[in-house]
C-alpha positions as CSV (number, residue, x, y, z in Angstrom):
1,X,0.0,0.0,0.0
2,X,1.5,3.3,-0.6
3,X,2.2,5.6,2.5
4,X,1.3,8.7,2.7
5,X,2.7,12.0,1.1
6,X,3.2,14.4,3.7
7,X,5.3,17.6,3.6
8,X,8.4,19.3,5.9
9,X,9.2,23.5,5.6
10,X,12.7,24.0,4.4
11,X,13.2,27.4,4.9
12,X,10.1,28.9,2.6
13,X,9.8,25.9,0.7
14,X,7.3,22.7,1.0
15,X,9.2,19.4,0.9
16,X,6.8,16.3,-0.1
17,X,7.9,12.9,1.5
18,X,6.9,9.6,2.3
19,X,7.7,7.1,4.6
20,X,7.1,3.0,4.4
21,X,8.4,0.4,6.9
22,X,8.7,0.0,10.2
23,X,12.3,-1.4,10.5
24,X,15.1,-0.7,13.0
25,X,17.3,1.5,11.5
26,X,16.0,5.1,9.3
27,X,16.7,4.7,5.6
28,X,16.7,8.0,3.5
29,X,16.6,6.9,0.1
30,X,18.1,10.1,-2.6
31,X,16.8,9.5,-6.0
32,X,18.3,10.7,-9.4
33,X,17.7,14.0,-10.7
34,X,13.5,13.8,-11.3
35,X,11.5,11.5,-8.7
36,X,7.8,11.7,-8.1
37,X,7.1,10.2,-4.5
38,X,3.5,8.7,-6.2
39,X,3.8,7.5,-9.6
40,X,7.0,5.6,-8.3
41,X,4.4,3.3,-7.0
42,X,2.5,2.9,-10.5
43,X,5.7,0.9,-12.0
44,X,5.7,-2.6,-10.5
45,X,9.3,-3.0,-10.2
46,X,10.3,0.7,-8.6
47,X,7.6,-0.8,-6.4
48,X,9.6,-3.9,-5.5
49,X,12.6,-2.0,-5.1
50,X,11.2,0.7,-2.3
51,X,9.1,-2.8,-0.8
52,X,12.3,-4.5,-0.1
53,X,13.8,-1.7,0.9
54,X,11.4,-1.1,3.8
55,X,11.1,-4.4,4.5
56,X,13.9,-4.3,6.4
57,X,14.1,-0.2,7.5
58,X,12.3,2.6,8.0
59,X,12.6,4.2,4.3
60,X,11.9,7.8,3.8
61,X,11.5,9.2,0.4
62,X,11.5,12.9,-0.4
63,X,11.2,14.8,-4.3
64,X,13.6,17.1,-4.2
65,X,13.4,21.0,-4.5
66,X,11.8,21.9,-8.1
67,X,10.5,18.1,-8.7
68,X,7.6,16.1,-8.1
69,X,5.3,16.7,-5.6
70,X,7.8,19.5,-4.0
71,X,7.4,23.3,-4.5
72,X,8.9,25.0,-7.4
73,X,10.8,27.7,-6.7
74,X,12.6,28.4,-9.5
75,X,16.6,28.9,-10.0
76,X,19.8,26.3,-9.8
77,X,19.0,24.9,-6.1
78,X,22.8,24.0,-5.2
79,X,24.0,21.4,-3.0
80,X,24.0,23.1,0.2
81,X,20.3,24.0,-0.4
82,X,19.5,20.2,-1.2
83,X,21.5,19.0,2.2
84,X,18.7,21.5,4.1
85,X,15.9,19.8,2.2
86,X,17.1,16.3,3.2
87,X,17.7,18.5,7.1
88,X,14.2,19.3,7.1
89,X,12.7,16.1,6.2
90,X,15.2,14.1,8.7
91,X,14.0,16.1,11.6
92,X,10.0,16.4,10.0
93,X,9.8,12.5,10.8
94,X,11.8,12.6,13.9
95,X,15.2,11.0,12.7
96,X,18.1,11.8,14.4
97,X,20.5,9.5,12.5
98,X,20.0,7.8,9.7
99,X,21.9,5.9,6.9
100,X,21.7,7.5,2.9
101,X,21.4,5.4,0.1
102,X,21.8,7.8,-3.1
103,X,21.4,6.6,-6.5
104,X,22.3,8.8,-10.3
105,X,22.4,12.3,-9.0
106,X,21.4,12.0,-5.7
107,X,24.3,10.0,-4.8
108,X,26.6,13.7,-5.2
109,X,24.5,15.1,-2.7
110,X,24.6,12.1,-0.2
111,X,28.4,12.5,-0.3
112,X,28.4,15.7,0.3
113,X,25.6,15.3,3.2
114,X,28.1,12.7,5.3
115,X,31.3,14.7,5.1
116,X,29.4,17.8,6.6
117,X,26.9,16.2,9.3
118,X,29.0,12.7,10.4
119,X,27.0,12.8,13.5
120,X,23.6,12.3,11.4
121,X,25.0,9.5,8.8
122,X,25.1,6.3,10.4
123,X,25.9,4.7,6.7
124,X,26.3,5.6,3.1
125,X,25.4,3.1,0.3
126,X,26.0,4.7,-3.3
127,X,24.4,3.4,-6.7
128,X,25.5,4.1,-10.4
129,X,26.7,7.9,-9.2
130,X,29.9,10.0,-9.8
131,X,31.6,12.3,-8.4
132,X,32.2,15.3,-11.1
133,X,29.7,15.2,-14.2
134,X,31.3,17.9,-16.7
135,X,35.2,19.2,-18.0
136,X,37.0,15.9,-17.8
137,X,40.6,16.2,-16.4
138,X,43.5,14.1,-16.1
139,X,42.2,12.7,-12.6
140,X,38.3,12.3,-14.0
141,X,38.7,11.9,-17.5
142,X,35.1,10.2,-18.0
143,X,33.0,13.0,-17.5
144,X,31.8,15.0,-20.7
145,X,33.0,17.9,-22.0
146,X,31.2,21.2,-21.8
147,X,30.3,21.1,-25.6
148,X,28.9,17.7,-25.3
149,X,26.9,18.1,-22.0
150,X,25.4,21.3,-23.2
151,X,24.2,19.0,-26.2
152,X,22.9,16.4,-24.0
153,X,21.0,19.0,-22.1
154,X,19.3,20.9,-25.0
155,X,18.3,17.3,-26.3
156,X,16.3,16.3,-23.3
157,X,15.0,19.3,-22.9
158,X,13.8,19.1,-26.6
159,X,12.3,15.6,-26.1
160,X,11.4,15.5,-22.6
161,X,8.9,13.2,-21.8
162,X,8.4,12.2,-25.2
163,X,11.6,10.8,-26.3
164,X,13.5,11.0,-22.9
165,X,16.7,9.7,-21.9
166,X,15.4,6.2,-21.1
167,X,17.6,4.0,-24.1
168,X,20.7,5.1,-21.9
169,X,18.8,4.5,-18.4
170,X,17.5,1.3,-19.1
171,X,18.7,-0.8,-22.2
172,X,16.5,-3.3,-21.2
173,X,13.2,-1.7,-20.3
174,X,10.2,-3.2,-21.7
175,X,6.9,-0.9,-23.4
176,X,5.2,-0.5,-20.2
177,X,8.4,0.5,-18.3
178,X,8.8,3.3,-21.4
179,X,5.3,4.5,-21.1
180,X,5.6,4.7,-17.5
181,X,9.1,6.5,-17.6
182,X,7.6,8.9,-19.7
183,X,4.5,9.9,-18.0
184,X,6.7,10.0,-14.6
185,X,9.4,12.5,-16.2
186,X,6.5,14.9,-17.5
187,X,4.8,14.5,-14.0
188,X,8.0,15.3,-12.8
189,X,9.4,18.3,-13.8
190,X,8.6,20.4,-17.1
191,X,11.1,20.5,-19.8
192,X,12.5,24.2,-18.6
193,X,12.7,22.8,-15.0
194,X,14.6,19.3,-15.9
195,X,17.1,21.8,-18.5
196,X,17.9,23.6,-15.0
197,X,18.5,21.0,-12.8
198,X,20.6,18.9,-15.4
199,X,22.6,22.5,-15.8
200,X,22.8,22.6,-11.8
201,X,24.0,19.1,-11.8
202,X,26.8,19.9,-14.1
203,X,28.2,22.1,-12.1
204,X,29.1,19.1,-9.2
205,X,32.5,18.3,-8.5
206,X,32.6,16.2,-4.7
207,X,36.3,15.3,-5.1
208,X,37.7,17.0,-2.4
209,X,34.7,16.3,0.5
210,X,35.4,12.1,-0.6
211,X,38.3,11.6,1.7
212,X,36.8,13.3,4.6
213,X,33.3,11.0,4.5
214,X,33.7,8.8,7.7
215,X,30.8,6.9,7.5
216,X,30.5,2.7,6.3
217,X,30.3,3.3,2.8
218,X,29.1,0.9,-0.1
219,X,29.9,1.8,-3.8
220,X,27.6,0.0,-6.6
221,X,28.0,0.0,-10.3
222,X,27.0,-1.7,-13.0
223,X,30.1,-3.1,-15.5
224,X,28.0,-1.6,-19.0
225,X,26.5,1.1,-16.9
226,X,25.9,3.0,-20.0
227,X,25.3,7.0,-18.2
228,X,28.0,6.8,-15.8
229,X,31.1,4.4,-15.9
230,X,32.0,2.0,-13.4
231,X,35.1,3.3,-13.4
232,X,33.3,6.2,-11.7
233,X,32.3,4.4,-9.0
234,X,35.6,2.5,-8.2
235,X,37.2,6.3,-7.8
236,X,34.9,7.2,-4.9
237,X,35.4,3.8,-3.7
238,X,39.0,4.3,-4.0
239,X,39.2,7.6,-2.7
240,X,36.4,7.1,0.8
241,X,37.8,5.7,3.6
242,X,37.4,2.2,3.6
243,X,34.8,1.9,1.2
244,X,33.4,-1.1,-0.3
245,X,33.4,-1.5,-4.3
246,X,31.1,-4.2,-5.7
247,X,30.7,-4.3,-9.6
248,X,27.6,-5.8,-10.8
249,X,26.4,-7.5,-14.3
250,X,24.4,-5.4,-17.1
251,X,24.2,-2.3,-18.1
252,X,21.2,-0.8,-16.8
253,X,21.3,2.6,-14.8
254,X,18.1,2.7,-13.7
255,X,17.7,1.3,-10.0
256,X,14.3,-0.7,-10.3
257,X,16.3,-2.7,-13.4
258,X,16.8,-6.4,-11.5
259,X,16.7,-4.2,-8.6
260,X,17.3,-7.2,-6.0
261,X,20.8,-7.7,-6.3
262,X,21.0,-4.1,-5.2
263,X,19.1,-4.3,-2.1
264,X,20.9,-7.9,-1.4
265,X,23.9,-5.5,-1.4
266,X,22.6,-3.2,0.6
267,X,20.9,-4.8,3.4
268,X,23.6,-7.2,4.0
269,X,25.7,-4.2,4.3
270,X,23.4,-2.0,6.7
271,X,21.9,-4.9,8.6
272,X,24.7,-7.7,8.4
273,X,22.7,-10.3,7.1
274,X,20.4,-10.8,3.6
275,X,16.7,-11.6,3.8
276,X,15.8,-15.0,3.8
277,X,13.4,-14.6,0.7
278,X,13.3,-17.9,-1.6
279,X,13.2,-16.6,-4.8
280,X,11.7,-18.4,-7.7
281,X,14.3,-19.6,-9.5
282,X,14.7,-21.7,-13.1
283,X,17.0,-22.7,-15.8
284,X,15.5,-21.9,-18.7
285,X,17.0,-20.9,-22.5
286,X,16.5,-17.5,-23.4
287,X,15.2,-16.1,-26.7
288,X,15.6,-12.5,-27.7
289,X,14.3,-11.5,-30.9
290,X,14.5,-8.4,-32.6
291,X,13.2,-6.6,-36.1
292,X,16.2,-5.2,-38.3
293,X,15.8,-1.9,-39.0
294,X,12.4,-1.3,-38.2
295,X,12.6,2.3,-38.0
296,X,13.3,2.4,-41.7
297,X,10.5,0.1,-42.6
298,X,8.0,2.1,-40.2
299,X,8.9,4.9,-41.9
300,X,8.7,3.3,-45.7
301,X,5.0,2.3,-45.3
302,X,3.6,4.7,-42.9
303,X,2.0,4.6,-39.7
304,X,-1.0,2.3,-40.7
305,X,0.8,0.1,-42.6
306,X,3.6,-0.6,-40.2
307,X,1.1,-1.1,-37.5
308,X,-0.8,-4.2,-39.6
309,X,2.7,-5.7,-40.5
310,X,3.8,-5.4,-37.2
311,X,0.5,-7.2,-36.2
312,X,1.3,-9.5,-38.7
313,X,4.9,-10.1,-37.3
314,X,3.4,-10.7,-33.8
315,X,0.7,-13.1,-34.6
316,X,3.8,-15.6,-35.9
317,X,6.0,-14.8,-33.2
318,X,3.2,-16.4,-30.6
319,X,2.7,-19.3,-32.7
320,X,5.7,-20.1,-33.2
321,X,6.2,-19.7,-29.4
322,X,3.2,-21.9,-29.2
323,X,4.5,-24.7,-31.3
324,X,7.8,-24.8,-29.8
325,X,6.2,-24.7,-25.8
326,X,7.4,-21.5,-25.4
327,X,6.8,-19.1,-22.9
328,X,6.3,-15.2,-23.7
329,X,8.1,-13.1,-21.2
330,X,7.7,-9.4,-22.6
331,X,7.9,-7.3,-25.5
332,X,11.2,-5.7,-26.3
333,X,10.3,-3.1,-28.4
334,X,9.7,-4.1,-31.4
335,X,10.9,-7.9,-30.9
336,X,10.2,-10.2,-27.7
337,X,12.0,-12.0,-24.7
338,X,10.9,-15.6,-24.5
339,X,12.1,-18.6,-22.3
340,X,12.2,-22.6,-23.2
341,X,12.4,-25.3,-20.7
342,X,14.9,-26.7,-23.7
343,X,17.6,-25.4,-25.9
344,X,16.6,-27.2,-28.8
345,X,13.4,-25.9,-28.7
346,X,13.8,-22.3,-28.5
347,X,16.9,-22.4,-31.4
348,X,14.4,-24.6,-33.7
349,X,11.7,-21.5,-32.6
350,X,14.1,-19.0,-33.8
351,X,14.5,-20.3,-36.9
352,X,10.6,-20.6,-37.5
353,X,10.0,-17.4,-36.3
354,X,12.9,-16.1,-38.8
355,X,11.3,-17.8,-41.9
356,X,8.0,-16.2,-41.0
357,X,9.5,-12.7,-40.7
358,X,10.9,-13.6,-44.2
359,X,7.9,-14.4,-45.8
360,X,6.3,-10.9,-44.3
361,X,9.2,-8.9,-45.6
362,X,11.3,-8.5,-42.5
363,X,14.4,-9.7,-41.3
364,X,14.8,-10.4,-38.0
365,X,17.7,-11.1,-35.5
366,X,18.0,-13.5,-32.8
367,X,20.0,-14.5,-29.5
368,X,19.9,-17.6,-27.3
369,X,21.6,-18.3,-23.9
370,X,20.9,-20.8,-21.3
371,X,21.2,-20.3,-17.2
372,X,19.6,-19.4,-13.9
373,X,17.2,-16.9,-14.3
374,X,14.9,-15.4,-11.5
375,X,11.4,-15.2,-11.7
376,X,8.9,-12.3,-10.7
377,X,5.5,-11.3,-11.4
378,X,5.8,-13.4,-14.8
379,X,9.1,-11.4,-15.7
380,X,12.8,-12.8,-15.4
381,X,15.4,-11.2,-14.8
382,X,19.3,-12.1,-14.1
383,X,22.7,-12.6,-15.7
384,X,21.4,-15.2,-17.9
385,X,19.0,-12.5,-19.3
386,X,21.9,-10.2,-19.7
387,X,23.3,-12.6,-21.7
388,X,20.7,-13.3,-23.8
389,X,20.3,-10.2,-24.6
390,X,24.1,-9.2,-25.7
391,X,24.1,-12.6,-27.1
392,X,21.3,-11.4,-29.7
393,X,22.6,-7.5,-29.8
394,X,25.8,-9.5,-32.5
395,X,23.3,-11.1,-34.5
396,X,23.0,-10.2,-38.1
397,X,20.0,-9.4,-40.0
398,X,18.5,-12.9,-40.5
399,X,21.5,-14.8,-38.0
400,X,20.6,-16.6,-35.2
401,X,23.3,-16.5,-32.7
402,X,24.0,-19.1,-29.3
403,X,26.4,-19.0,-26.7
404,X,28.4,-22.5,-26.7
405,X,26.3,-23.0,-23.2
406,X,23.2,-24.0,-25.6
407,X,25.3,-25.3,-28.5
408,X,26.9,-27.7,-25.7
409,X,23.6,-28.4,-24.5
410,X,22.0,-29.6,-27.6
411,X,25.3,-32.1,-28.5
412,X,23.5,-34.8,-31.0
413,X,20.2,-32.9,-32.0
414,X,21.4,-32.8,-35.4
415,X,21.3,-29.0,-35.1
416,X,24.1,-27.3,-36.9
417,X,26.1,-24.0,-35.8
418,X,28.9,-22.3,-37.2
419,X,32.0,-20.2,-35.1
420,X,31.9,-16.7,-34.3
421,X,34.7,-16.4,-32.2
422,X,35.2,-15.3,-28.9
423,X,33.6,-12.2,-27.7
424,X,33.3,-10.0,-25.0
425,X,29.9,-9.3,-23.8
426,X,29.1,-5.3,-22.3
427,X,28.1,-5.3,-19.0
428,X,29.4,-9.2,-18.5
429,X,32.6,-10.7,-17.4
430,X,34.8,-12.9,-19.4
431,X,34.8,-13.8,-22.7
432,X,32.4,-15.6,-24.5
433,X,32.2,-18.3,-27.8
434,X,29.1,-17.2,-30.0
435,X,28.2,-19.8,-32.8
436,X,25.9,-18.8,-35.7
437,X,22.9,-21.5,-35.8
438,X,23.4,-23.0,-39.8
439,X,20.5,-25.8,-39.6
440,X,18.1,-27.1,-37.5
């Protein structure tokens, strides 16, 4: 159930904020740089990740100065300002002390907030953040330059809420995370407010406060992390007194993207010990399929058109999946995530799904991987997922690729496959032997 929004005075200005749980210790959760306290609830996989996350504290949520449900004021609020708002909402709900947890952006300002009040940070856990965002140097070379950011700014800006900066966020976000992103971002903030507080945001530089944050701190970062790099993250790591770097698979920014092996993290490191949840999971082989240049057809035929063909493209994907005992996970834009209790199976629906594409006009690509997934809600996520889906991102127009997990796996199906080489896979460690499928 979602708690209530409530609000604390920071100076003149109205600070919305929830708080969920009932745990032991007080959690104040820092998002990125747009939240909105109640539509995070609307997307069911933000809602796992605040669930857990009060399941074992007491989490308190605010939206920032100029976002969500918060006042408006106008202006670049710097970081001084922001460390009042989280002030005002600490001593609102009666928290003397509490451990911060910042993700994106609002991991600068949790910095910031332990070096200066060490008294009221029991812990800092940190999430796909950075410490400087603009004018790379020789010590932070990753940032981008001014040019580039001022390019990146006048884009979202241009296509906020419309066309926002999700691809980057979330790779792997499905349609109803995208339509949900989007309504969020225009709930939000308005385009002239998210320009300012991305402009603000350039302007950070927490270097020289890192070595003085006494607090427990955990760094998190994801290998492909595709917004900030994980090199990023191993610099604050590097530089904060005995902090603790952990690099995870994928390369998903956003926080509610296979959000548990985050808050494993976490909790184990605030509480000493993980839940005892017993998640479901399965081995299963993973299918990722995906229309080759579908943009350019779309555009070729027009709206109606594409919108029967894609119909069209659909219809055979599900009975192929049907055929083959396959089970429909999601919709990947304009291709789908499946799973097979068998290899064989899901390479042999690949192929049919690939010579019905053919005979509407389109070419298709397609991955394969087998491993441990995790199930939720009818959605699976995990490295095997990852895989899958770098495994199909090589594919060629028409190609259908397997790692040699599922070419080892069907040894004597009289299926044929053809080398590819080793590769490395973004976001995943090691290196990996793809095999182009050649008959089935």
């Amino acid at each position: 159930m979602q708690p209530e929004t409530r609000y604390a005075k920071s100076g003149d200005v109205n600070i919305a904020y929830q708080v969920a749980g009932e745990g032991p210790l007080d959690l104040v959760l820092v998002a990125g740089f747009v939240s909105h306290l109640e539509h995070d609830w609307e997307e069911p996989r933000m809602a796992r990740f605040l669930e857990r996350l009060a399941s074992f504290s007491r989490l308190i949520r605010f939206d920032k100065r100029g976002t969500g449900l918060s006042d408006r004021p106008g202006g670049l609020p710097d970081l001084e300002t922001r460390m009042d708002d989280v002030r005002a909402v600490m001593d609102a709900v009666g928290s003397e002390r509490a451990a911060l947890f910042g993700y994106s952006e609002g991991g600068p300002l949790c910095m910031l907030f332990a070096a200066t009040y060490p008294v009221r940070t029991s812990a800092l856990a940190l999430y796909g953040t950075y410490a400087k965002r603009r004018d790379p140097d020789e010590d932070y070379p990753w940032c981008h330059t001014a040019e580039e950011r001022e390019a990146y700014i006048a884009e979202i800006e241009r296509e906020w809420g419309v066309a926002s900066d999700l691809g980057a966020m979330a790779p792997n976000a499905d349609e109803a995370m995208k339509r949900w992103w989007n309504k969020r971002a225009r709930a939000a903030a308005s385009p002239g407010a998210a320009r300012d507080l991305l402009l603000m945001n350039s302007q950070i530089d927490v270097r020289p406060v890192l070595r003085t944050i006494q607090a427990p701190t955990l760094v998190l970062h994801r290998a492909g992390d595709l917004d900030s790099r994980s090199e990023e993250g191993r610099y604050i790591a590097e530089r904060i007194p005995g902090a603790r770097f952990v690099e995870l698979a994928g390369d998903d920014h956003f926080v509610a993207i296979d959000s548990d092996e985050i808050v494993d993290e976490v909790e184990e490191f605030l509480t000493g010990a993980r839940s005892t949840r017993d998640p479901d999971r399965v081995l299963a082989t993973i299918l990722f399929t995906d229309i080759v240049a579908s943009t350019e057809r779309a555009a070729e035929l027009g709206d109606a058109r594409w919108r029967d063909l894609l119909a069209e493209h659909d219809h055979a994907v599900r009975r192929a999946l049907d055929r083959f005992r396959g089970t429909e996970v999601k919709r990947t834009g304009d291709g789908f995530l499946a799973a097979f209790d068998g290899p064989a199976r899901g390479i042999r629906c690949a192929l049919a799904i690939r010579e019905a594409a053919t005979s509407l006009g389109l070419a298709i690509r397609a991955g394969l991987h087998t491993g441990e997934c995790e199930q939720h809600d009818g959605d699976l996520s995990g490295i095997a997922v990852h895989i899958g889906a770098r495994v199909a991102a090589l594919a060629a127009a028409g190609e259908v690729v397997v790692s040699s997990t599922v070419k080892d796996l069907v040894a004597g199906s009289q299926i044929a496959f053809e080398e590819r080489g080793v590769h490395e896979l973004k976001g995943v460690p090691g290196e990996w032997w793809l095999y182009t499928v050649t008959a089935g």
